[in-house]
C-alpha distance (Angstrom), angle and dihedral (degrees) to the residues before:
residue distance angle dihedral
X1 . . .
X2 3.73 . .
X3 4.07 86.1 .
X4 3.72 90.2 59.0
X5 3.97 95.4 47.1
X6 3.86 86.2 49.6
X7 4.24 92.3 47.0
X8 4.04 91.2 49.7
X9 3.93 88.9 30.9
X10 4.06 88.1 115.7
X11 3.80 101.6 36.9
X12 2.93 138.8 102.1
X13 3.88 118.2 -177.5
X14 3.99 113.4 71.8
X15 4.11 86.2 -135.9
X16 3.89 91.1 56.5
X17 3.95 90.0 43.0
X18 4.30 89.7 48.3
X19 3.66 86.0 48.1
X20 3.98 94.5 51.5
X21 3.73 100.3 41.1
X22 4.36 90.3 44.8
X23 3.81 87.4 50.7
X24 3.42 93.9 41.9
X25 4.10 83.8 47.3
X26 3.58 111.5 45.5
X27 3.74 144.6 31.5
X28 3.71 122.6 -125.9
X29 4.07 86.5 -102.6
X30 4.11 93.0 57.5
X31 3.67 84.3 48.0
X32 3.04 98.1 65.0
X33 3.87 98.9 43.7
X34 4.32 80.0 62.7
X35 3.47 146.5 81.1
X36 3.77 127.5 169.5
X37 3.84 95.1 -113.3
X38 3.87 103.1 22.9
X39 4.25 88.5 -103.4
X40 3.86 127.8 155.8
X41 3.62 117.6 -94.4
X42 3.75 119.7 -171.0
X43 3.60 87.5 -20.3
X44 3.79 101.7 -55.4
X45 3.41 115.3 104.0
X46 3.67 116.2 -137.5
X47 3.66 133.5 -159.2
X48 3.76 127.9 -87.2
X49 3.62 107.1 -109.5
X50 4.02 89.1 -174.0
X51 3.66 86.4 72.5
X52 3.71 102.1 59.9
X53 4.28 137.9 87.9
X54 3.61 88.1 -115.7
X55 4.07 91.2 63.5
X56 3.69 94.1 33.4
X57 3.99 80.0 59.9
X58 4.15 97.1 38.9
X59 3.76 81.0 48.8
X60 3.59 97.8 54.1
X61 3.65 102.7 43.2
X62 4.25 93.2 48.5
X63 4.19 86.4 47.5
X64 4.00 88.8 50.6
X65 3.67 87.3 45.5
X66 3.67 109.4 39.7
X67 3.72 93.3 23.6
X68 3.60 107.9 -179.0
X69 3.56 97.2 0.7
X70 3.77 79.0 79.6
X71 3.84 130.7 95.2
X72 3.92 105.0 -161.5
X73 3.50 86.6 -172.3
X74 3.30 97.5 71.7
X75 3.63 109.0 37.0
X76 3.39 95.0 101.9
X77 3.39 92.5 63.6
X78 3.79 92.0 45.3
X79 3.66 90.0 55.5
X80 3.98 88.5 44.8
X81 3.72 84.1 55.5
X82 3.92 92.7 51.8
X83 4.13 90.4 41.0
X84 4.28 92.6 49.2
X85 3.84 93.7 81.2
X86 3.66 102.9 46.6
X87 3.67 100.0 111.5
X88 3.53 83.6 54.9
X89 3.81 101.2 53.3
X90 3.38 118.0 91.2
């Protein structure tokens, strides 16, 4: 955890701060073994990344940064958002 409160130590928006830690986190070919909620994409389904340490961690370090600026709820989703694009990224 203390490596993601020193990547997102200087921002300030929670999508910047997903973006650093996940790219700090995973290569392109975990990306794309993930989505935020564990859906089906293009008929594959992928794993749940809400239900692993590393997001229990992410999570933790954005809610004692952003505090209430936060929806937990939602996060998923967020990191969904982040995770959609991967076979795209280069």
């Amino acid at each position: 955890m203390a490596l993601f409160r020193v990547l997102i130590a200087a921002e300030s928006d929670v999508k910047e701060s997903i973006a650093k830690i996940m790219s700090a986190l995973m290569t392109k070919a975990v990306e794309l073994l993930y989505s935020g909620t564990g859906r089906v994409v293009n008929g594959q389904c992928k794993r749940n990344f809400s239900e692993t340490n590393s997001y229990m961690c992410l999570r933790d370090v954005l809610i004692g940064k952003f505090q209430n600026a936060i929806d937990v709820k939602k996060l998923p989703g967020r990191i969904g958002i982040w995770l959609s694009p991967a076979g795209d990224r280069g």
